[in-house]
C-alpha positions as CSV (number, residue, x, y, z in Angstrom):
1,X,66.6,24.1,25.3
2,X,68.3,25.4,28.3
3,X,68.8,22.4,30.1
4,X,71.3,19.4,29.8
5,X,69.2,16.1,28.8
6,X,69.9,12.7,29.7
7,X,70.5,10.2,26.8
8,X,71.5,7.4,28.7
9,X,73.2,7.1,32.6
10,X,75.9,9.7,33.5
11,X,75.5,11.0,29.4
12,X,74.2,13.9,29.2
13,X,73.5,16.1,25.8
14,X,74.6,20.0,26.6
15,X,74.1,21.2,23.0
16,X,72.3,24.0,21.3
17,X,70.6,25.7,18.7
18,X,71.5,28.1,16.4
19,X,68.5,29.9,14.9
20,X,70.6,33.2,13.8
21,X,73.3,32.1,11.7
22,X,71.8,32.7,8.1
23,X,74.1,30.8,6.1
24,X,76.5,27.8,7.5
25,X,80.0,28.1,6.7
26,X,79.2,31.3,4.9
27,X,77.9,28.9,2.1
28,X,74.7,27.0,2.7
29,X,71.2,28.7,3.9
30,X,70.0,27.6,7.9
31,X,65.6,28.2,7.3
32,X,65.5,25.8,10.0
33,X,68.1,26.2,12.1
34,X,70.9,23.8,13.0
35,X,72.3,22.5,16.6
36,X,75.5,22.2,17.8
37,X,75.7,19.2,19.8
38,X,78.0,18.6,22.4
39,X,78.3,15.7,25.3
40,X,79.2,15.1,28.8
41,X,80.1,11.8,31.1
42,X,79.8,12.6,34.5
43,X,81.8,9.2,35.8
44,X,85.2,9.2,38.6
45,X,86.7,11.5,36.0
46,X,84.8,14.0,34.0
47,X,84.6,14.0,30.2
48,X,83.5,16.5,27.4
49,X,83.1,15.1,24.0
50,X,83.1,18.4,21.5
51,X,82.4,22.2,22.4
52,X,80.2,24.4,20.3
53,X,80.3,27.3,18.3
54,X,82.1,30.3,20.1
55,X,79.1,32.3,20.8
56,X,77.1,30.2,22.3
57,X,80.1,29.3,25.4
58,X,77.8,30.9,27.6
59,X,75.1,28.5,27.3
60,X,77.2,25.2,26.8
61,X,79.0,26.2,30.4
62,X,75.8,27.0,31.9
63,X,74.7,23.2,30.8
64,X,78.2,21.6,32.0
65,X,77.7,23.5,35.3
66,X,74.0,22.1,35.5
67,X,75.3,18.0,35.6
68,X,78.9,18.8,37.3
69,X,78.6,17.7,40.8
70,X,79.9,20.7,43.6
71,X,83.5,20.5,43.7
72,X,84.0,18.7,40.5
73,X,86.2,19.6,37.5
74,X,86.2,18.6,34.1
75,X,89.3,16.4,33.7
76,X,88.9,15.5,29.5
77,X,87.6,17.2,26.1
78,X,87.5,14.9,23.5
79,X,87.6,16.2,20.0
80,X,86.3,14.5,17.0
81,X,86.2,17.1,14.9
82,X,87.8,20.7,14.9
83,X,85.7,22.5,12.8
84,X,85.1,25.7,14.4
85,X,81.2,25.1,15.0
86,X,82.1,22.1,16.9
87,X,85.8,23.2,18.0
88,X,85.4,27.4,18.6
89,X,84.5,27.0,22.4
90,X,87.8,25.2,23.2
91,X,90.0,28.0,24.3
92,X,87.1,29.8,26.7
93,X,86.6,26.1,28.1
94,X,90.1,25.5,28.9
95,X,90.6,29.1,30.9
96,X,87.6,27.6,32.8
97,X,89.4,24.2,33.5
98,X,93.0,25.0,33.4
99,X,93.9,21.5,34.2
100,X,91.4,19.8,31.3
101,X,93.0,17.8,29.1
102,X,92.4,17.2,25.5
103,X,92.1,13.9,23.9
104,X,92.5,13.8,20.1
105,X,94.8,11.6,17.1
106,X,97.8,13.1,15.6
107,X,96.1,15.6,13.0
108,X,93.9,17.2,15.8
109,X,97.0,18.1,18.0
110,X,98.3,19.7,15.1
111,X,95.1,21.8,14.1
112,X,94.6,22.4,18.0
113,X,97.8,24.6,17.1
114,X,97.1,26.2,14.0
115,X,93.3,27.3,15.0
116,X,94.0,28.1,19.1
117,X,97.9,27.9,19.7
118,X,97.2,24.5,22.3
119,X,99.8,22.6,22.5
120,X,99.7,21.9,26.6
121,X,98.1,19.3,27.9
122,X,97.0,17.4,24.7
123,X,96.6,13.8,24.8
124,X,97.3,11.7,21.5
125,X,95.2,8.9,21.1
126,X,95.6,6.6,17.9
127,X,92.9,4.5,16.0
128,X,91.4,1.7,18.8
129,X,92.9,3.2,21.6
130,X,91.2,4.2,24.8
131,X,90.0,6.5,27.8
132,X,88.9,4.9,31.1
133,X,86.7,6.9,33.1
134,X,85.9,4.8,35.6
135,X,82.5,2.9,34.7
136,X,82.6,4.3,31.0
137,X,85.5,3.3,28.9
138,X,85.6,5.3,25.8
139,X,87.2,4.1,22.6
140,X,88.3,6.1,19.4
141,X,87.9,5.8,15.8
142,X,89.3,7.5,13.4
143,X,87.2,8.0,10.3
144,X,89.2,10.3,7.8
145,X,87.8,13.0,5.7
146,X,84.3,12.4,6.8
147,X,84.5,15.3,6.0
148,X,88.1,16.2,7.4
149,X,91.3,14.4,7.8
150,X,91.0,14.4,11.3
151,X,87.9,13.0,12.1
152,X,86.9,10.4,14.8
153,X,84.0,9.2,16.5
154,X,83.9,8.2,20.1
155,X,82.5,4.8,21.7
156,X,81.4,4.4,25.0
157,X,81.2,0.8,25.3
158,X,78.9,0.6,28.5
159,X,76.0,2.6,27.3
160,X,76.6,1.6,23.6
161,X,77.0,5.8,22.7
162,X,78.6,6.2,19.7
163,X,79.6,10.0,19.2
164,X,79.7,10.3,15.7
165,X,80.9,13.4,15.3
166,X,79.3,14.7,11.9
167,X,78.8,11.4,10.2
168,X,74.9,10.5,10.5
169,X,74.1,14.6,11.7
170,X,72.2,17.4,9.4
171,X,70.9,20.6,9.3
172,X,67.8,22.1,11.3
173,X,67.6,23.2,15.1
174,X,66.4,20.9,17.9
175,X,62.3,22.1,18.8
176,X,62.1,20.7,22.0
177,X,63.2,17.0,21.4
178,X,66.4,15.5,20.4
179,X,65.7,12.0,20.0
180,X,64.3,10.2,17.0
181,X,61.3,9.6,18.9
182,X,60.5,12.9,20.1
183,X,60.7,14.5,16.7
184,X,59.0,14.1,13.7
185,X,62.4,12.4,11.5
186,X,60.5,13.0,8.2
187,X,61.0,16.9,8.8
188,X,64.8,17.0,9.5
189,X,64.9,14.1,6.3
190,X,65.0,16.4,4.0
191,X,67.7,18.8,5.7
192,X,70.0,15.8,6.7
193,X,70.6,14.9,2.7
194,X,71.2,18.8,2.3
195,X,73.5,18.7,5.0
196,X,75.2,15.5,3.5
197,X,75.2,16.2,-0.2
198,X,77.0,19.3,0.1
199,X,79.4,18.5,3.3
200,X,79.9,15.1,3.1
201,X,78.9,13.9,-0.2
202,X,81.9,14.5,-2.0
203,X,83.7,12.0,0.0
204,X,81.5,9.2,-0.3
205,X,83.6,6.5,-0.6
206,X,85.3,7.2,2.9
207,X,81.8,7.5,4.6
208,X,81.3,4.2,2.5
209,X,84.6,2.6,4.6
210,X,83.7,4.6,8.0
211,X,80.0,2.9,7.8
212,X,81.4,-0.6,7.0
213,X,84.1,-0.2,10.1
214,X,81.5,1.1,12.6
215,X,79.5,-1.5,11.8
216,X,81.5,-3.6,13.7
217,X,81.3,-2.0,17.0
218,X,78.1,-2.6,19.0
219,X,76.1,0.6,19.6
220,X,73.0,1.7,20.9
221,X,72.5,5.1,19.7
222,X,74.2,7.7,17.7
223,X,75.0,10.7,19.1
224,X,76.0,13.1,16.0
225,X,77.6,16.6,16.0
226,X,74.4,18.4,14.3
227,X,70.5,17.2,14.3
228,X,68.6,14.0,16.1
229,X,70.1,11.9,18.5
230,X,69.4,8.6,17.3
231,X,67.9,6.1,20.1
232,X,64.9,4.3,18.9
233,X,66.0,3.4,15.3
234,X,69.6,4.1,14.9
235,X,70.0,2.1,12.1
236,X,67.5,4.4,10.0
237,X,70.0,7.2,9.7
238,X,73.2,4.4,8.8
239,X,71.3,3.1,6.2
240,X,70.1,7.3,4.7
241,X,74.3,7.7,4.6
242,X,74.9,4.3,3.2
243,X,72.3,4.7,0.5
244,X,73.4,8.3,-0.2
245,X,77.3,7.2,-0.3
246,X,76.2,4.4,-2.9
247,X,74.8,6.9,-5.1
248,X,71.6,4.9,-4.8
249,X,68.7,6.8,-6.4
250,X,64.7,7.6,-6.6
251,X,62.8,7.4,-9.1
252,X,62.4,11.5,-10.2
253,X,63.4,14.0,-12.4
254,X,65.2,17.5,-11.1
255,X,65.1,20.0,-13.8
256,X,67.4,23.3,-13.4
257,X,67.6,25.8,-16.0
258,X,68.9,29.2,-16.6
259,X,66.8,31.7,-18.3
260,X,66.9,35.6,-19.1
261,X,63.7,36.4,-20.4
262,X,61.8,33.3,-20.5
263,X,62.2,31.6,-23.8
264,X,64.1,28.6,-22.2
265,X,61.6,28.9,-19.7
266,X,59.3,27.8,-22.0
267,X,61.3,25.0,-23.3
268,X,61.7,23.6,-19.6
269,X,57.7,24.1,-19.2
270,X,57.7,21.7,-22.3
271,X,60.0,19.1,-20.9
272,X,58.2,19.1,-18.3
273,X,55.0,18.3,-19.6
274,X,56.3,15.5,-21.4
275,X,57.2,14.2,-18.3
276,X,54.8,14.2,-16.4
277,X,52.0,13.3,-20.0
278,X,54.3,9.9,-19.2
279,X,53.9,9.8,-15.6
280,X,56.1,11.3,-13.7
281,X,55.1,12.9,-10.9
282,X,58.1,13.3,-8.5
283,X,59.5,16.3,-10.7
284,X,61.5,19.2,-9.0
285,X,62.1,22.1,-11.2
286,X,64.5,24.7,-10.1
287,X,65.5,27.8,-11.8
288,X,69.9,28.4,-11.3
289,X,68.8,32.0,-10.9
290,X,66.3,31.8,-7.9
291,X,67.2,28.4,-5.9
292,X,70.1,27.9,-3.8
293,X,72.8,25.5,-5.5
294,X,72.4,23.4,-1.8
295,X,68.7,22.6,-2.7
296,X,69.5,21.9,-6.2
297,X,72.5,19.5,-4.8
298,X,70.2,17.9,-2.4
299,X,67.3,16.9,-5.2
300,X,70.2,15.9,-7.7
301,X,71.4,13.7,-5.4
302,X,68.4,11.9,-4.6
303,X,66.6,11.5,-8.1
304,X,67.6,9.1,-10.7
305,X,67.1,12.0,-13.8
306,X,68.4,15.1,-14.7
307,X,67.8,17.7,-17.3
308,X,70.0,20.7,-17.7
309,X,68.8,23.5,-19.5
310,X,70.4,27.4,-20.1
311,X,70.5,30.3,-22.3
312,X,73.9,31.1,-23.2
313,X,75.3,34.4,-22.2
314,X,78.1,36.4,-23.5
315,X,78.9,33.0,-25.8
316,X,79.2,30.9,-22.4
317,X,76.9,29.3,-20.4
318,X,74.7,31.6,-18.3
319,X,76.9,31.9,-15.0
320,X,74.0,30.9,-12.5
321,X,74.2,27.8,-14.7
322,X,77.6,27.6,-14.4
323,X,77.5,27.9,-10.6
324,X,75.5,24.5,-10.7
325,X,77.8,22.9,-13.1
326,X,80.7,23.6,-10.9
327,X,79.3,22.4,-7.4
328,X,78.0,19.4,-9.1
329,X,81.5,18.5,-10.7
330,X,82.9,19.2,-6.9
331,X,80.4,16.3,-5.8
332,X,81.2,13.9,-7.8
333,X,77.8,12.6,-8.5
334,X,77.5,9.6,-11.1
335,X,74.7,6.8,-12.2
336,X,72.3,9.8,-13.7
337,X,70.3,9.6,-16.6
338,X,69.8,13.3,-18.0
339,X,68.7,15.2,-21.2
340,X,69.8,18.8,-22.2
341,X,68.5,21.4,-24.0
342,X,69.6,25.0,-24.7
343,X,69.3,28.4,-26.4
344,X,71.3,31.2,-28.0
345,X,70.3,34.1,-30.2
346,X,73.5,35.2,-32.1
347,X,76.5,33.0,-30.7
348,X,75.8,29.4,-29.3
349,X,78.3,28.3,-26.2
350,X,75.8,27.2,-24.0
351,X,74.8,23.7,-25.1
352,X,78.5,22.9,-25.5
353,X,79.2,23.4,-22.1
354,X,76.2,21.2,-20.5
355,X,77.0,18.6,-23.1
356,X,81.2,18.6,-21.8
357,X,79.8,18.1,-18.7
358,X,77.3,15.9,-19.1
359,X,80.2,13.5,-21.0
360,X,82.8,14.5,-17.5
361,X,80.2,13.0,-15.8
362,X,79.6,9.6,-17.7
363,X,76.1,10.1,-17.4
364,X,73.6,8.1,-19.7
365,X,72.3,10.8,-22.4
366,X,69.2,11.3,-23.5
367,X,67.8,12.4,-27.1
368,X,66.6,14.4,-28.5
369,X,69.0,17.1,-27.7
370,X,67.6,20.7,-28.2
371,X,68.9,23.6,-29.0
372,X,66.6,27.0,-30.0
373,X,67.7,30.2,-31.8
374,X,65.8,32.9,-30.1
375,X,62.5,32.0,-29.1
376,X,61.5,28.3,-29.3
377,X,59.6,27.4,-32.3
378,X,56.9,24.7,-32.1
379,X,59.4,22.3,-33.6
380,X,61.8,23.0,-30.7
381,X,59.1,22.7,-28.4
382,X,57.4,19.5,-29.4
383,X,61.3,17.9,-29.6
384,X,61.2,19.4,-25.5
385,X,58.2,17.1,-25.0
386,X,60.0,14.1,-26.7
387,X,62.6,15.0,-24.3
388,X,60.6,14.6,-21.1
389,X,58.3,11.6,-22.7
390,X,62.3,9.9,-23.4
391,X,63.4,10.3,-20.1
392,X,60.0,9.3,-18.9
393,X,60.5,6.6,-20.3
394,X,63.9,5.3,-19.7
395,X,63.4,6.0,-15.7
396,X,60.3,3.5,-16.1
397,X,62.7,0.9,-17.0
């Protein structure tokens, strides 16, 4: 989009898209894009709420430029959050408004140092304190390692913005609408539990605590660092984080399994035919070797059962497999119900390491537990079945 847009008066959206970067912080696939958005208030004194990713200064000035009246300067840039996709523009703005000055707590100022050597000009604002701009009044927030320490949202109380920073945002590019009701939400759904089970899931519990403080502050719409701006049903997107931050669950299955040549292959095909002989027809399979651990994440975190399945390799677990342990151990997930199975041809390691963490996790296991020398044998293949009928089962309670 090329143009500034108008969320509510003098508040204007200057974001954009990114539909180049392949992989956001170097970790986690973009196939849809994701937005950097960034704010203006054009009131008696000028404010900036968050810059964009350094490459794209070019466009974000062009779209400051666009809503600054002749003459006019920009007098604040509020931070919420210095990551570099939000932060990286901040140097190039201020050699284009010397006298800008940069609103932040305590732990910005100091990462305004370490990232871009700023120390001039900053203003430190604590939690509850306040910027009057003339007709707007903003007040901070700070919300702390959602998903870094220094994190803070921004309320203007006479529209009823809140700028949430990345709390309530998620992955994929903006196609021509930004609000809720421009775009179809069930498309980006999908992308904003990506974006928060592998950003922001790990600290749930201070999401938990920013929700149930922000609740108490009477907004409008949400205005987040990445995806929709949230005007018609703002309350949609609280309630996505506060389900995902309570570990609350669907009822499904997500099976991920490692396999060489394909014998453990079969034994997931079997688990999964028990499941679904039993009913279950939200099943996502994934194999460690071809998905991305962030899809694998995502479906974990939203489905009530689990099965793990690998080979072993070199007396360990097969390392794709081990990639997926290690994320999910990261993410703290609890409250699954999961079964494991395993195979090994001369040395067995493999099944140990999913059942350590399976009990890390405190998880509720699952029999039978399977574990096949070589290639399955019917026996091991009918007890795969059990598996999946098992789970089936126990999910249907």
């Amino acid at each position: 989009m090329e143009h500034a847009v108008k969320i509510a008066d003098q508040v204007y959206w200057i974001g954009v898209n990114d539909y180049d970067t392949a992989l956001f912080e170097a970790l986690w696939p973009l196939p849809m894009g994701i937005s950097y958005n960034a704010y203006i208030i054009v009131d008696e004194r000028v404010a900036l709420v968050d810059t964009v990713k350094g490459c794209y200064f070019s466009q974000y000035l062009d779209k400051i430029k666009s809503v600054l009246p002749e003459g006019r300067k920009v007098d604040y840039l509020v931070v919420n959050h210095m990551e570099p996709d939000h932060s990286g523009a901040i140097k190039a703005l201020r050699e284009a408004f010397p006298d800008m000055k940069i609103v932040g707590n305590a732990k910005t100022a100091e990462f305004l140092e370490d990232y871009y050597g700023l120390v001039d000009n900053v203003v430190v604002v604590g939690d509850g304190e306040s910027l009057d701009l003339g007709i707007h009044k903003l007040d901070f927030y700070l919300i702390p390692m959602v998903h870094w320490p220094e994190t803070m949202v921004t309320l203007d109380t006479e529209t009823g913005v809140l700028f949430s920073s990345d709390a309530f945002g998620g992955f994929g590019a903006l196609n021509g609408g930004i609000f809720d009701d421009e775009v179809d939400t069930r498309y980006y759904e999908d992308e904003v539990l990506r974006y928060f089970s592998n950003i922001v899931g790990r600290y749930s519990s201070m999401v938990l605590r920013a929700i149930e403080k922000l609740k108490k502050k009477s907004h409008a719409v949400i205005a987040p660092s990445h995806g929709p701006i949230w005007r018609t049903n703002p309350s949609h997107i609280v309630d996505l984080y506060e389900s995902w931050s309570s570990h609350q669950t669907e009822n499904g299955v997500v099976i991920v399994y490692g396999s060489m040549y394909g014998n453990t292959q079969r034994m997931m095909e079997s688990v999964s035919r028990g499941l679904v002989e039993s009913g279950v027809k939200r099943l996502r399979v994934h194999n460690a070797s071809n998905s991305h651990v962030s899809f694998i994440i995502r479906d974990i975190w939203r489905f009530k059962g689990v099965v793990l399945g690998s080979c072993t390799y070199n007396a360990e677990l097969f390392p794709p497999m081990k990639q997926v342990l290690d994320a999910l151990k990261n993410r703290m997930i609890s409250g699954r119900v999961f079964g494991l199975f395993g195979s090994y041809t001369w040395s067995g390691g493999a099944l140990k390491e999913l059942q350590e963490f399976a009990a890390s996790c405190n998880w509720k296991s699952i029999d039978p537990v399977i574990e096949a020398k070589g290639a399955p044998s019917e026996s091991d293949l009918e007890k795969c079945r059990e598996l999946g009928r098992n789970l089936a089962e126990e999910l249907a309670q």
